[in-house]
PLY file of the C-alpha trace (Angstrom):
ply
format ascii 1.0
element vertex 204
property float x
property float y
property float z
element edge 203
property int vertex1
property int vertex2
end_header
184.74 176.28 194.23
187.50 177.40 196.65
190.53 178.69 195.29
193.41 176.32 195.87
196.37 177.82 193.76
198.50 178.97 196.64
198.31 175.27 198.15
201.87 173.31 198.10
201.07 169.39 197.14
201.35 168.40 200.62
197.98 170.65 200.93
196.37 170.07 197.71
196.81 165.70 198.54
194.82 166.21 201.73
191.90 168.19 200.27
191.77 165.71 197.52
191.35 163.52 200.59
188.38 165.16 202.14
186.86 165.89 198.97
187.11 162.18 198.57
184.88 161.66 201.37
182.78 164.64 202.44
182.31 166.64 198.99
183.29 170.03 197.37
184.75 172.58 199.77
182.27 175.55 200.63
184.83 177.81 202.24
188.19 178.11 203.34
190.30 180.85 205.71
193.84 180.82 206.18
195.88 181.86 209.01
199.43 182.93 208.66
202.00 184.77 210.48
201.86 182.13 213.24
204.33 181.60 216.19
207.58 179.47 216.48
207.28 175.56 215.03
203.91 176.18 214.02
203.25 175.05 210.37
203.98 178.61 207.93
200.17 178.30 207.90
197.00 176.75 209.06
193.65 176.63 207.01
190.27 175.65 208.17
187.87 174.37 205.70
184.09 174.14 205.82
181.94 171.23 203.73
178.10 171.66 202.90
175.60 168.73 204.76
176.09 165.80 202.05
172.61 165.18 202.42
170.03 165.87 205.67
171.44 163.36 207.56
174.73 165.35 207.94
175.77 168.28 209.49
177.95 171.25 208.33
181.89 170.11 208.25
184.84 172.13 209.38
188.33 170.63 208.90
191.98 171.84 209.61
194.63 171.20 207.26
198.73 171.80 207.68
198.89 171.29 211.25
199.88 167.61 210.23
202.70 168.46 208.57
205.35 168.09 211.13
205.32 166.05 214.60
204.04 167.74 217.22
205.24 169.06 219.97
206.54 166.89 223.01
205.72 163.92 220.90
208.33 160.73 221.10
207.21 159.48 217.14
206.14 161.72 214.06
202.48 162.28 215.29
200.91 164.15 212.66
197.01 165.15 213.57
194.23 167.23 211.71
191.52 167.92 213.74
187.45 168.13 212.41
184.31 169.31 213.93
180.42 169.22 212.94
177.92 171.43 213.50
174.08 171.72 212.68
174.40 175.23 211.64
176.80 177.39 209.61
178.46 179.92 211.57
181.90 181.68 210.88
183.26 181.44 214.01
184.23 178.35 213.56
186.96 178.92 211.87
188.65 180.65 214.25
187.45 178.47 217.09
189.46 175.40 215.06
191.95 177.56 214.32
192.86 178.46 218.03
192.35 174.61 218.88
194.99 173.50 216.02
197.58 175.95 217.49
197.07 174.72 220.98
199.94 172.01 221.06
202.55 174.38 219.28
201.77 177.15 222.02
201.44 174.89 224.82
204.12 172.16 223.57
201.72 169.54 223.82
200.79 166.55 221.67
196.80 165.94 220.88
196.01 161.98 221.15
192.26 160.18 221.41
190.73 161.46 224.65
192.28 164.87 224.97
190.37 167.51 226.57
191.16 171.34 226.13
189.66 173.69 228.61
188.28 176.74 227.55
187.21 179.97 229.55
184.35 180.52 232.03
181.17 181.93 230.01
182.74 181.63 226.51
181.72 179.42 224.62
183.44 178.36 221.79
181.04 180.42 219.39
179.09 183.51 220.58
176.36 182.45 222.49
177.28 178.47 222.84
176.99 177.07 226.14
179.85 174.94 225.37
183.27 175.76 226.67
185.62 172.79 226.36
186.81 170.13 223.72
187.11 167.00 224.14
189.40 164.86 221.04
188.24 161.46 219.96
188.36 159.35 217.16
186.15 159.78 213.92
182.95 157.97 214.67
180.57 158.57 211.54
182.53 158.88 208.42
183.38 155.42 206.24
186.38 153.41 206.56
189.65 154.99 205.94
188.90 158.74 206.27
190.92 159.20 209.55
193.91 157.94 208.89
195.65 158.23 205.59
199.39 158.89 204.32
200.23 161.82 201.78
204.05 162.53 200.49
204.87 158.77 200.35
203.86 157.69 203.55
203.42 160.52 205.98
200.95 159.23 208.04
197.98 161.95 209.33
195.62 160.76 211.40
192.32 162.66 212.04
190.62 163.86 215.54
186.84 165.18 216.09
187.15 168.05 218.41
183.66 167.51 220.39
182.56 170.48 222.16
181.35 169.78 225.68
180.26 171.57 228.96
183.04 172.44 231.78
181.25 169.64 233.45
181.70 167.11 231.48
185.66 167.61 231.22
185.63 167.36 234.68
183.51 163.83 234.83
185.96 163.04 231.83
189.03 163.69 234.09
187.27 161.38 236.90
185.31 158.12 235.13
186.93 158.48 231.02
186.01 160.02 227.94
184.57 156.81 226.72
181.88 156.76 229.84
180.74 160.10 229.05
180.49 159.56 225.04
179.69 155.96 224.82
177.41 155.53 227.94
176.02 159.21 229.09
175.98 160.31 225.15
173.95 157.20 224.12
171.98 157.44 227.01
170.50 160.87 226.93
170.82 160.85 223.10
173.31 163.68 223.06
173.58 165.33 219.37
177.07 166.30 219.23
176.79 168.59 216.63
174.08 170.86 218.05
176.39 173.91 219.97
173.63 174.87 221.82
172.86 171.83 223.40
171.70 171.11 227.23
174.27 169.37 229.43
174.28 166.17 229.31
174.89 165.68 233.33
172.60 168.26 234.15
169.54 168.19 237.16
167.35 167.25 234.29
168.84 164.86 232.70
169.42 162.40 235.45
0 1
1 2
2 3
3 4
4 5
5 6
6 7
7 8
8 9
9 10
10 11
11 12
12 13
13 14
14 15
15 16
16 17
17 18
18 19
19 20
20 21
21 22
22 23
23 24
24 25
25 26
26 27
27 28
28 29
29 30
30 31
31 32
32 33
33 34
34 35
35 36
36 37
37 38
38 39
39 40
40 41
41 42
42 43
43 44
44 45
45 46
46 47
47 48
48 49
49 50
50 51
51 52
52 53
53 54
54 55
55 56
56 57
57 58
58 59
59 60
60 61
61 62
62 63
63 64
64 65
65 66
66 67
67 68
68 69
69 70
70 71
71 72
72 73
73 74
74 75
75 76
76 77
77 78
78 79
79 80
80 81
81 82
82 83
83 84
84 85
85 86
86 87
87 88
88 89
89 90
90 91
91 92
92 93
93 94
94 95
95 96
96 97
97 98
98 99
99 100
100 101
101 102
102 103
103 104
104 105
105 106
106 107
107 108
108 109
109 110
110 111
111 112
112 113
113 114
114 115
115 116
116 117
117 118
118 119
119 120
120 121
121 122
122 123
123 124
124 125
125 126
126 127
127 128
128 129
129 130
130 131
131 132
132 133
133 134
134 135
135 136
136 137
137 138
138 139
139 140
140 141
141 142
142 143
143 144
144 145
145 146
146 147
147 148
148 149
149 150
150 151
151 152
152 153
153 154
154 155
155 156
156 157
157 158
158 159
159 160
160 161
161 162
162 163
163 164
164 165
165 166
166 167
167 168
168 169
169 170
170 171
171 172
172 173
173 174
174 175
175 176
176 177
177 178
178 179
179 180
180 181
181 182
182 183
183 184
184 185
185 186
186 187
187 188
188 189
189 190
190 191
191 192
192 193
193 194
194 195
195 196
196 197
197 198
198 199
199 200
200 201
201 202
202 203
């Protein structure tokens, strides 16, 4: 069990949330101290596989607190990520992706992609680079979007990591060719940060 008793009720309502769906927390970090109309703090928290047909589950909470930045409406995001093995640095990876709009005075919306930095992947020793934001595709009905605090809406994104080249074939045919055609196609496993390209020699 994770300790929650420094969590305001905004918090502890969306980890009642995930708990709904995904289980019992496994681990949680917290990051505070963060800059200018970011949230007075960001946590990431990691779920177990439910069973063998799931993967390890990281999930932000507090950066949907507010509207983000440059946004016209209250747009109030969390953002999750899978991944076939446990590894630490996914926290910070998330972490570093949630603060992205509040450095860069951005919104996130469906379709997003974030580049990253040449040979770095977004754990040590991923091939994988980039994110790319879509909508939830394999949890049940009603886990990505949900109100707290008498109807503040939160809606939730999976950050997907993804090669440099497939941002770039993003930015010229759509994220939905690349995930719903290419993905299907060569039978991409998201999850797996260690994955081949999916638009590689190879694979065409």
């Amino acid at each position: 069990m994770i300790d929650v008793s420094d969590f305001n009720p905004q918090e502890l309502e969306i980890i009642a949330h995930y708990e709904g769906y995904i289980g019992i927390p496994t681990k949680i970090k917290s990051f505070t101290n963060l800059p200018h109309l970011a949230p007075q703090c960001i946590r990431v928290v990691e779920f177990h596989p439910r069973s063998d047909e799931y993967d390890w589950t990281y999930l932000t909470i507090s950066i949907g607190f507010g509207p983000m930045p440059s946004s016209a409406s209250a747009h109030h995001t969390e953002l999750m990520m899978y991944s076939t093995q446990r590894n630490d640095e996914i926290f910070d990876s998330l972490f570093q992706l949630a603060m992205y709009p509040f450095i860069n005075s951005v919104s996130f919306q469906a379709g997003d992609t974030i580049a990253g930095e040449v040979d770095s992947g977004i754990i040590n020793g991923s091939p994988l680079t980039e994110f790319l934001l879509t909508p939830v595709y394999f949890e049940n009905e009603g886990f990505d979007k949900f109100s707290i605090s008498e109807k503040l809406l939160i809606q939730i994104l999976w950050a997907t990591p993804i090669y440099l080249q497939e941002r770039l074939f993003i930015k010229q045919f759509g994220w939905r060719v690349l995930v719903e055609e290419v993905f299907t196609k060569m039978e991409v496993y998201a999850a797996d940060l260690w994955r081949s390209c999916s638009l590689s020699e190879s694979s065409k």
